[in-house]
C-alpha positions as CSV (number, residue, x, y, z in Angstrom):
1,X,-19.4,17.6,11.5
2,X,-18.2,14.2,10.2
3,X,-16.6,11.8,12.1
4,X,-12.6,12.0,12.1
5,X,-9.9,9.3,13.8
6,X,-7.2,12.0,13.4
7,X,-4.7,8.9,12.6
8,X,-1.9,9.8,9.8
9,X,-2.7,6.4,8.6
10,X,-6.0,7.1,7.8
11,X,-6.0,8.6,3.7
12,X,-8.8,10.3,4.6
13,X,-7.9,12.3,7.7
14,X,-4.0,13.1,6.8
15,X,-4.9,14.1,3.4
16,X,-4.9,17.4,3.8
17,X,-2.0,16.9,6.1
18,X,0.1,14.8,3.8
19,X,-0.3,17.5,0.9
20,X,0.5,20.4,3.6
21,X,4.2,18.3,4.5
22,X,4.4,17.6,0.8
23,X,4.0,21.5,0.3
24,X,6.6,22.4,2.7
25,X,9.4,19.3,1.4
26,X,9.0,21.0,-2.3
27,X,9.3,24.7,-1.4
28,X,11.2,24.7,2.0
29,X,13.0,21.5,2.8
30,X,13.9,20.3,-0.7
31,X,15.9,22.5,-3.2
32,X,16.1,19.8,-6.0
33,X,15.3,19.5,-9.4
34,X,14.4,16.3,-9.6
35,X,13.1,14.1,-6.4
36,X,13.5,10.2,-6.0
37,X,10.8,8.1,-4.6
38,X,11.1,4.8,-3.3
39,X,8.1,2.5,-3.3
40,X,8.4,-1.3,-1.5
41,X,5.9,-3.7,-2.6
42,X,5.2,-6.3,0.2
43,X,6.7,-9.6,0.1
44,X,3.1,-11.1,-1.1
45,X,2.7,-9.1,-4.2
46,X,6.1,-9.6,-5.2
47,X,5.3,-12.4,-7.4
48,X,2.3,-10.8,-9.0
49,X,4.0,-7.6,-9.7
50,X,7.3,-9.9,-11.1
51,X,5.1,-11.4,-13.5
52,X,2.9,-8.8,-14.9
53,X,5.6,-5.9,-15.5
């Protein structure tokens, strides 16, 4: 049995968590036709992300 931290920041132990709640916000929570995501890009990689659109 592989190791596992159990941490939700961990992509590979709340994957399968993550697509579950995804799951549930699209069928059960959500009763949308169209979703909006909002992504923030850290203060760092502002300036590379600014000039390479």
């Amino acid at each position: 049995m592989p190791y596992r931290c159990k941490s939700r920041f961990c992509t590979t132990c709340s994957c399968g968590e993550t697509e579950e709640w995804g799951r549930i916000m699209a069928t059960e929570v959500i009763q949308v036709t169209h979703r909006h995501v909002v992504f923030m890009i850290d203060e760092g990689l502002r300036e590379i992300f600014a000039r390479y659109r």
